[in-house]
Structures are given as structure tokens and as C-alpha cells.
C-alpha positions in Angstrom: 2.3 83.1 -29.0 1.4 79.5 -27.8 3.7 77.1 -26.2 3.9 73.4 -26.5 1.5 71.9 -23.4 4.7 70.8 -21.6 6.1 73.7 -21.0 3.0 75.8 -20.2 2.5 72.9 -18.0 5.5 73.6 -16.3 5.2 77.5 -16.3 1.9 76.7 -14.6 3.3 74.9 -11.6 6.2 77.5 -11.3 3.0 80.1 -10.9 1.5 77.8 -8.7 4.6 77.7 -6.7 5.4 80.9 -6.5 2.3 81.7 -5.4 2.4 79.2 -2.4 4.0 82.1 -0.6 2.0 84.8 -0.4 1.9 88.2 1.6 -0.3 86.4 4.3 0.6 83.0 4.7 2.9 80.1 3.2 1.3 77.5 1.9 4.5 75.5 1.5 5.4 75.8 5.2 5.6 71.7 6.2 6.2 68.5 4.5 2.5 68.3 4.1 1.8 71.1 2.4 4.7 70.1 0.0 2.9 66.4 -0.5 -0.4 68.3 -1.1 1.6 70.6 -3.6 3.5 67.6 -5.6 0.0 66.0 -5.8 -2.1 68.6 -7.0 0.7 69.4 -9.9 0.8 66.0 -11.1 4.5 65.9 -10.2 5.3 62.0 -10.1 8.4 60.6 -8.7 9.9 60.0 -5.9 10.7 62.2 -3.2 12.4 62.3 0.8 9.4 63.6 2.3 11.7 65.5 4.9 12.7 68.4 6.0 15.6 69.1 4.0 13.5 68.0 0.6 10.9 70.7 2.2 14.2 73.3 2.3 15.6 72.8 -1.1 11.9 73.1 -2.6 11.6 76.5 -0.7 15.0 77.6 -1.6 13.9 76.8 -5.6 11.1 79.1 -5.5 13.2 81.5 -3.9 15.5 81.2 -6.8 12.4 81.1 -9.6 11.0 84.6 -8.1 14.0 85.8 -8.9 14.0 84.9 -12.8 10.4 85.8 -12.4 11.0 89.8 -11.8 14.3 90.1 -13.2 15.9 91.4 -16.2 16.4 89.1 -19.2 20.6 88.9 -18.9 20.1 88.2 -15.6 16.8 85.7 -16.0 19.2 84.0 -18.2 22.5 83.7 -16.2 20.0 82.4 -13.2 18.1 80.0 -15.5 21.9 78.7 -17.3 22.9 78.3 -13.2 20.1 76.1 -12.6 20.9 73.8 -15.9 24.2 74.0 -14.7 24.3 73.5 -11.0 21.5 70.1 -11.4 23.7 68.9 -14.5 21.2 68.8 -17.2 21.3 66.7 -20.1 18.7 67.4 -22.2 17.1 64.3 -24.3 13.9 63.3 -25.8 11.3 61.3 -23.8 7.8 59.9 -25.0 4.8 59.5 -22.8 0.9 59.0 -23.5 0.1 63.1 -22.5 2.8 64.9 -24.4 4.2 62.5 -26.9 8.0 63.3 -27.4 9.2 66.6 -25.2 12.5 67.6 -23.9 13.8 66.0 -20.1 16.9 66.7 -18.5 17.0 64.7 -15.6 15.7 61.4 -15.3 12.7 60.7 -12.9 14.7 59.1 -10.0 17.1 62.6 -9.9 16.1 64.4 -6.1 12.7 66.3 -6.4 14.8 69.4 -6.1 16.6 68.8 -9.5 13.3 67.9 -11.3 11.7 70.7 -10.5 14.5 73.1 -10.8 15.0 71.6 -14.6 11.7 70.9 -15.8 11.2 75.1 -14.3 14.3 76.1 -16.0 14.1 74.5 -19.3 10.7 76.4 -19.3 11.8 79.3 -18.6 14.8 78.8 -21.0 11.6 78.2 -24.0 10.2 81.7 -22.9 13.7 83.8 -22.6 13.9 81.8 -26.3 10.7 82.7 -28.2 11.1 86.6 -27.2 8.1 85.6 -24.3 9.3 86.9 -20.9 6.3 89.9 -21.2 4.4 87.2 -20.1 5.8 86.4 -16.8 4.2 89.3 -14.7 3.1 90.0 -11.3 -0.5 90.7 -10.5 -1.5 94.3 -10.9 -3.8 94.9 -7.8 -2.8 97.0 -5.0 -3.1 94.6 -2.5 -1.5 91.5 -4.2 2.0 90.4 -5.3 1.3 87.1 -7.0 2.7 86.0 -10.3 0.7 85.1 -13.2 1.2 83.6 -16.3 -0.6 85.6 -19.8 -1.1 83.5 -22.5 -4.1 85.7 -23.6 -3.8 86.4 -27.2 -3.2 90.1 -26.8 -1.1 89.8 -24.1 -3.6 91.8 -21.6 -4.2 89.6 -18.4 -3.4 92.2 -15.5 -4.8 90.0 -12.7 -3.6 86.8 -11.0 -6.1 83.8 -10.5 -5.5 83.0 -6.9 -8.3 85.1 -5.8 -10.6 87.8 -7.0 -7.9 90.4 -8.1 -9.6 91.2 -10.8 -13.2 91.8 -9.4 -11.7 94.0 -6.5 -9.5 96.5 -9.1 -12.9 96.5 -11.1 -15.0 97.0 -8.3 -12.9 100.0 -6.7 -12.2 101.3 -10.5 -16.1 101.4 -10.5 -16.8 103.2 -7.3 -14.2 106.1 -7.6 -16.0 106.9 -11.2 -19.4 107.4 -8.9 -17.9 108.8 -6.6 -16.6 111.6 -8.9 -18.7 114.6 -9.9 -20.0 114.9 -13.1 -20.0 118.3 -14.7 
């Protein structure tokens, strides 16, 4: 299952902003971080650049953890909230990287609403097309980030904000030599 680039653009940043807050640290912890953030996504508008902007950002990925590990009724109540609460009114823009793809808000709506729709009307495509196996959490001991798998066979295990992977393989490795044969 593939989804159009908009939307698994925007399931990327939700990954990517989840994952700002990790067991360790927060990488979303001053306005800073958040300008760094917006910037690295590509998310263009305007934007406060305060601390209350900074709260309402924190608050959203509070709220998209929560569709992230939860049941499907209760992704979708959480993700018909959000349309709700920001007053979404989906409609049909055109620009040069995605051609025509759905909007809700309009791009001088607060950064919290943009990113709480463009997130939720992603989600909403996922919940839609049967997809929500996809939305996981990293399978390593030592790690709780989410991930996004948009493998073909649906078999990524392992986040990509560090070397998940290579650890599980490494200790997987190591406890089969340190086995006995018989």
C-alpha cells in the first residue's frame, strides 16, 4: 500500500515529531528547537515564535502519540476531534510539488491548526485505506520511538533515529554464540 506523497509527507513529520521527545532528552524543549523543527520539515508559514506557539506544538504531539498507540475507534474519535476542534474545511489546493491535494486550513491559520490538520487529515487517509498496521513503535528494548512502515511487506521493526536495528541484530547475534551447540 502506497500513499500519495502528501500524506506520507505529512506522516513523516508527525514521526519526526513524535520522536522529538524521546526517553533521554526533548528536542522540542525551546522556541529554537521548534524553528529548527519547522525548518527542517519544510513547514512554511507563519508562526508566533513564542512560548505559547512552543506549548500548543508540544501539547499536539501529545495528542498525536495518542492516535499513534491507540485503538482504531478511539484513533478515530481523537483524529474527528482535531478536524473538529481547528474547524476544518477541506478543499483542493495546487502547488508545483504535489499538484492538487487536499487542505483544510489556509496557510495564515496558527501553526498549531496547520499542523494539527495537515497530521490529522493524514492520519484520517491511514484509518481510511485499512493502514493503521503501519503506525508502530520501534521494537528495540531500549527505545520507544515511532516509525512509519511503508515497506512492501509490512516488516520494518526498527525506528530510523538511531541504530535500532544494528543493536537488536548485534545482541540477536551474540546470544546465538553465546549458546551451546549440541
Amino acid at each position: 500500500m502506497t500513499f500519495a506523497p502528501d500524506i506520507e509527507a505529512s506522516l513523516r513529520t508527525i514521526v519526526n515529531l513524535l520522536n522529538t521527545e524521546v526517553s533521554f532528552a526533548d528536542m522540542l524543549s525551546t522556541v529554537p528547537d521548534l524553528d529548527h523543527f519547522l525548518q527542517t520539515e519544510n513547514f512554511n508559514g507563519p508562526h508566533a515564535q513564542d512560548q505559547s506557539e512552543l506549548r500548543s506544538i508540544r501539547q499536539l504531539r501529545s495528542q498525536l502519540k495518542g492516535i499513534w498507540t491507540t485503538n482504531e475507534d478511539d484513533a478515530v474519535y481523537k483524529v474527528n476531534q482535531i478536524l473538529r476542534n481547528v474547524n476544518a474545511q477541506p478543499q483542493l489546493i495546487k502547488n508545483e510539488k504535489w499538484g492538487y491535494h487536499l487542505h483544510a486550513t489556509t496557510n495564515r491559520a496558527p501553526l498549531y491548526d496547520r499542523m494539527a490538520v495537515d497530521a490529522a487529515m493524514a492520519l484520517a487517509e491511514v484509518i481510511r485505506s485499512g493502514g493503521r498496521e503501519r503506525l508502530r513503535i520501534c521494537a528495540s528494548t531500549d527505545c520507544g520511538a515511532a516509525l512509519l512502515d511503508l515497506s512492501r511487506n509490512r516488516s520494518k521493526l526498527y525506528c530510523d533515529t538511531g541504530n535500532c536495528a544494528n543493536r537488536e541484530h548485534v545482541r540477536a547475534y551474540r546470544a546465538r554464540k553465546a549458546t551451546p551447540r549440541s
